[in-house]
C-alpha positions in Angstrom: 1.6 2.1 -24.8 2.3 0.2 -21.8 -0.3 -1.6 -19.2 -0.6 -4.8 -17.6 -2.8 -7.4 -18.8 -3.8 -10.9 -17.4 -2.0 -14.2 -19.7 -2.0 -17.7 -19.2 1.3 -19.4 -18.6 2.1 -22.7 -20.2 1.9 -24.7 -16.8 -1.7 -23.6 -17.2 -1.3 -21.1 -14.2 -2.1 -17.0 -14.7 0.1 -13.6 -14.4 -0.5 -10.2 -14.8 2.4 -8.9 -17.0 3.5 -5.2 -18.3 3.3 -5.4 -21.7 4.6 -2.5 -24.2 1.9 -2.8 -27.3 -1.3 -1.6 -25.5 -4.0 0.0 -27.7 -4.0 4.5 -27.1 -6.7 5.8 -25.9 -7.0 8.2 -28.8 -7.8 12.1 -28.6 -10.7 12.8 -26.0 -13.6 14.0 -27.4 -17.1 16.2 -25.6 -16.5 16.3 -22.0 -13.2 13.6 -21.8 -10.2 14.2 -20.6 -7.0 12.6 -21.3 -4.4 11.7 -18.4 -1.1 10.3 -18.1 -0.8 7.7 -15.3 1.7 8.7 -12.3 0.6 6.0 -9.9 -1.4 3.0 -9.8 -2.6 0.8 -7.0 -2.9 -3.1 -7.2 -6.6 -4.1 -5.8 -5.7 -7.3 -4.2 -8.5 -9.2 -3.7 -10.6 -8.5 -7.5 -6.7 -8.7 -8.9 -5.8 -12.1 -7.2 -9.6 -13.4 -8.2 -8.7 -12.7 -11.7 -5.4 -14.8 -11.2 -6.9 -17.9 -9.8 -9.9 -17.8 -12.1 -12.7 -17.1 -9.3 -15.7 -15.1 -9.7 -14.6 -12.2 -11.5 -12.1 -13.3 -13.8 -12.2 -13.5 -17.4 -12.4 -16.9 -19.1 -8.8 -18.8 -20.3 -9.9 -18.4 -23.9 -10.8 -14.5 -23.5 -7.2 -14.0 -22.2 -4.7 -12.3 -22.7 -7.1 -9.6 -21.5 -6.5 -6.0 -19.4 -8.8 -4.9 -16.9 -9.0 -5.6 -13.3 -7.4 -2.8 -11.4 -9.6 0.5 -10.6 -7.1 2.3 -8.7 -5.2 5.0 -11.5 -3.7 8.7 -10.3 -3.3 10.5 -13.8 -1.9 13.9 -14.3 -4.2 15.3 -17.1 -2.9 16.0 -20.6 -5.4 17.1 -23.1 -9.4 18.0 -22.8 -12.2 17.5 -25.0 -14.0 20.7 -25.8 -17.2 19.9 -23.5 -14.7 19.7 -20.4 -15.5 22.7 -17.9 -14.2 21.4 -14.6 -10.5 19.9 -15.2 -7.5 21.6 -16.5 -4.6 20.3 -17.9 -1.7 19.8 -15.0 -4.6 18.3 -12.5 -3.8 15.6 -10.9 -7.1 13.4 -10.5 -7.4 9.6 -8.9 -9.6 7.8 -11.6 -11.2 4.5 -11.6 -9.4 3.0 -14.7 -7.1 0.4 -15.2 -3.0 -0.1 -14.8 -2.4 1.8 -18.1 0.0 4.2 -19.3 -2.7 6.6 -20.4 -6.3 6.8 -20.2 -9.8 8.6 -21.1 -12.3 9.1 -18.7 -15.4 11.4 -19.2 -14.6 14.4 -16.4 -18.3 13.5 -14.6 -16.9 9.6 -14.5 -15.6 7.7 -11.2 -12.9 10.4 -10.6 -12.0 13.1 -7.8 -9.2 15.9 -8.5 -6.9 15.8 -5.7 -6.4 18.3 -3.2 -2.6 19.7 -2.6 -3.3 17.9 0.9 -3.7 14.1 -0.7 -0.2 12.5 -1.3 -1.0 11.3 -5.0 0.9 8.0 -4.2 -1.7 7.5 -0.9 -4.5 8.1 -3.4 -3.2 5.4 -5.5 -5.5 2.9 -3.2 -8.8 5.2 -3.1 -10.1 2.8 -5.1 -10.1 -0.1 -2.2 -10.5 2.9 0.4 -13.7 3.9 -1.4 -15.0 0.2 -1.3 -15.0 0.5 2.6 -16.5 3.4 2.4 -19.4 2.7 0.6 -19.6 -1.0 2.5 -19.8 1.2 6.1 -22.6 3.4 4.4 -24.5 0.4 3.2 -24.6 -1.2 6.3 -25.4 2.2 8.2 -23.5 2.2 11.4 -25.0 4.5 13.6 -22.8 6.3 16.8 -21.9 3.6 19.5 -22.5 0.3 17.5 -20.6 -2.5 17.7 -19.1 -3.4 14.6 -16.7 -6.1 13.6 -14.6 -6.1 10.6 -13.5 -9.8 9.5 -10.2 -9.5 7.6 -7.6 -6.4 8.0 -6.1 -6.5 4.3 -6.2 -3.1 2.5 -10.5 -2.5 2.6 -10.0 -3.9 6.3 -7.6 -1.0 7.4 -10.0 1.5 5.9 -13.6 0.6 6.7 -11.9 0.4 10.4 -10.7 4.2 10.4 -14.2 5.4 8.2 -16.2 3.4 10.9 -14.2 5.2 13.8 -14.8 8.4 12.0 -18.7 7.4 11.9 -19.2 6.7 16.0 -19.0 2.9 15.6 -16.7 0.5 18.0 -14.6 -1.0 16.4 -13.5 -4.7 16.8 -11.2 -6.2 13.8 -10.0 -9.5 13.2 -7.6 -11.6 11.0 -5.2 -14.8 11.5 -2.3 -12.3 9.6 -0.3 -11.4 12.3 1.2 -8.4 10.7 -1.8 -7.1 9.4 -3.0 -7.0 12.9 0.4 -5.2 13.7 -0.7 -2.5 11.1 -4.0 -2.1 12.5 -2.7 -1.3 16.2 -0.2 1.2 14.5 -3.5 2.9 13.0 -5.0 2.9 16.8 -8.4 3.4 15.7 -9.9 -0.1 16.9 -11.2 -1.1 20.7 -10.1 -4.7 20.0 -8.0 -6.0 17.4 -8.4 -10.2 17.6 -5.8 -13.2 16.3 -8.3 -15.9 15.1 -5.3 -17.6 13.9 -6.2 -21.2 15.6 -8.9 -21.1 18.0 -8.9 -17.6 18.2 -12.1 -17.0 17.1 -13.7 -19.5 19.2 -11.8 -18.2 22.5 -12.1 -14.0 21.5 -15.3 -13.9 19.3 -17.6 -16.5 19.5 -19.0 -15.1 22.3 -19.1 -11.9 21.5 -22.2 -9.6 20.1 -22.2 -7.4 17.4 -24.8 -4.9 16.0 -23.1 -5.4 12.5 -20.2 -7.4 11.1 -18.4 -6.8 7.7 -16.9 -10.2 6.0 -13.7 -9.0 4.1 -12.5 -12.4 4.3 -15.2 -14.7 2.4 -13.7 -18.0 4.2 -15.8 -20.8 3.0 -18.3 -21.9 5.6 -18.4 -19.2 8.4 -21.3 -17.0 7.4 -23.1 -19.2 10.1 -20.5 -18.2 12.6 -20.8 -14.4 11.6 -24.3 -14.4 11.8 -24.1 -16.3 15.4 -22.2 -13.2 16.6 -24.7 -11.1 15.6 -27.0 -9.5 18.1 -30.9 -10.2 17.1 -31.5 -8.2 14.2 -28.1 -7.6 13.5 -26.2 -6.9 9.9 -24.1 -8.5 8.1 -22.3 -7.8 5.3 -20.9 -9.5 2.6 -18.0 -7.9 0.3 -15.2 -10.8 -0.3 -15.3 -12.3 -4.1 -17.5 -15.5 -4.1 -19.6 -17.5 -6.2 -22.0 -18.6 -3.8 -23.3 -18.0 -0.4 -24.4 -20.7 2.1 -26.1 -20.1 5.5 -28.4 -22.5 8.0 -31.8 -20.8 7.3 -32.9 -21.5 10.8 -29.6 -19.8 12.2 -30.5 -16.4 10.4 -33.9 -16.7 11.0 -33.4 -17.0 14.6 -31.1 -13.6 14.7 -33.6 -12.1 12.2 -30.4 -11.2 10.2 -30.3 -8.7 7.9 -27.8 -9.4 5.3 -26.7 -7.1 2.7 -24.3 -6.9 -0.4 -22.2 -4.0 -1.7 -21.6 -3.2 -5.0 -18.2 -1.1 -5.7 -18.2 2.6 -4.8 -20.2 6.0 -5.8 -18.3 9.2 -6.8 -19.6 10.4 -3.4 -18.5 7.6 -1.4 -14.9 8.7 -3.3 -15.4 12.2 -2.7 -15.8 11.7 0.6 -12.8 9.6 1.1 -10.4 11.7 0.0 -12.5 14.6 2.4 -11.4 12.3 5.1 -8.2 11.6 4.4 -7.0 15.3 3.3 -8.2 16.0 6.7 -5.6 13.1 8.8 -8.8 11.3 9.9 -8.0 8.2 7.4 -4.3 7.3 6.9 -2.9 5.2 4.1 0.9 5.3 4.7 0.6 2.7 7.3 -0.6 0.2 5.2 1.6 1.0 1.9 4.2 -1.7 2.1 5.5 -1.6 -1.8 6.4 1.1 -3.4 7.4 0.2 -7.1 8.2 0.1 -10.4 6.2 -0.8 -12.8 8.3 -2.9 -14.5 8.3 -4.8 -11.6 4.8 -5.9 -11.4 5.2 -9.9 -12.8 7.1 -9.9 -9.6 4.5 -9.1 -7.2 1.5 -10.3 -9.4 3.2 -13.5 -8.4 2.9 -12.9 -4.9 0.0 -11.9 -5.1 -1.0 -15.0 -6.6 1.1 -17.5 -4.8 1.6 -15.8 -0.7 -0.7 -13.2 -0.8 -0.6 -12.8 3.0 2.7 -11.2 2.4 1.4 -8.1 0.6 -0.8 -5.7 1.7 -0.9 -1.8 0.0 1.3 -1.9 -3.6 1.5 1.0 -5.6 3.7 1.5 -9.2 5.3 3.8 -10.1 5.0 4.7 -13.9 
């Protein structure tokens, strides 16, 4: 079976590689179903951790190792005798890894698609459900002023879930054609460069009921918290192993800063609500569309000029 799997080079560097020997999943059993993968969706930031050994990757002497994607549309193929909600022919986005097949209990991270959902679009519910859950946890209420920090994948869709919520919406990022993407969305009331002194000149002076860091670039939590309002929230969702902050900065704002931990079924559920309805669109920000025996390819990217990707789905 085939799937992609994280090795180490002999220059010492990483890649994710398709490899044709993968483990099967085996017949499901109880309530499992089995699926076939049609699309799968890289996650770029937990994927590119992996590849430069930050603070979710596996160890060099546990590799080669799979895991590190969640973003898997599957058609299913064969249910255990417990199943009483899937049939075989659904087409279900799952949160399970780039693998040719998979099992997955039917009350697992899953949603069945609706005929509305383009099941290549749902190939980066994974990263769309990670905004959603980061906008719940940090509870935007109607009118707040929010800024998003960083307009990668998660970027683009906390922006439109936070429109959807009430919240104004001010995003930021030194990626000039991220930013491009963002207007083409035309959800936002500002979109920002802070490519330079950009965020001294546009932000810095700005005041925000709650900011969400998509970026984690070392040393600005202090600057994020500054453009807080008092009693503001801050959020923290970019892979890192430690966080560092001036004490008497926070304590000054009274910050309230919180952490988010993946996604719910619900906060998926609700995504793909959103998105069967046109008030979340994922076609803007889809800007590979492959094969999956192209992956070492853009794994490299990834790795190496990341700023030149943004939404990659394969084709199986």
């Amino acid at each position: 079976m085939r799937a992609i799997v994280t090795r180490l080079l002999p220059d010492n560097q990483r890649e994710k590689a398709l490899v044709a020997d993968f483990p099967e999943p085996g017949e499901p059993r109880g309530n499992e179903i089995l699926c076939k993968t049609v699309f799968t969706g890289i996650t770029n930031g937990t994927e590119r951790n992996q590849l430069i050994r930050g603070n979710y990757a596996p160890r060099d002497e546990d590799l080669p190792a799979a895991g590190g994607g969640y973003q898997n549309v599957g058609r299913v193929i064969h249910t255990g005798p417990e199943v009483t909600q899937l049939n075989i022919g659904d087409l279900i986005y799952a949160s399970c890894d780039h693998v040719e097949q998979f099992k997955i209990p039917e009350t697992g991270l899953l949603v069945k698609l609706p005929p509305e959902v383009e099941p290549a679009h749902a190939a980066l519910f994974g990263m769309g459900s990670v905004a959603m859950h980061a906008c719940r946890r940090i509870d935007l209420k109607i009118g707040e002023e929010l800024l998003i920090v960083g307009q990668g994948c998660i970027g683009l869709f906390a922006a439109q879930i936070a429109q959807v919520l009430g919240a104004k919406v001010t995003v930021c990022d030194i990626n000039a054609s991220r930013l491009q993407v963002a207007r083409q969305i035309n959800v936002t009331e500002r979109i920002v460069n802070t490519n330079g002194d950009g965020w001294q000149k546009e932000v810095a002076k700005a005041k925000f009921d709650a900011v969400i860091d998509l970026a984690g670039v070392p040393n600005m939590v202090d600057e994020m918290i500054k453009v807080c309002k008092h009693r503001g929230r801050l959020i923290l969702i970019a892979g890192r192993f430690k966080v560092d902050y001036t004490f008497n900065v926070g304590q000054g704002h009274e910050i309230g800063i919180f952490q988010s931990s993946h996604f719910t079924r619900d906060d998926l559920e609700n995504l793909c609500r959103l998105v069967a309805r046109g008030l979340v669109r994922v076609s803007p920000f889809i800007r590979h569309q492959v094969k999956v025996d192209q992956a070492s390819q853009i794994y490299s990217q990834l790795r190496d000029e990341p700023g030149k990707l943004l939404g990659t789905v394969f084709i199986w």
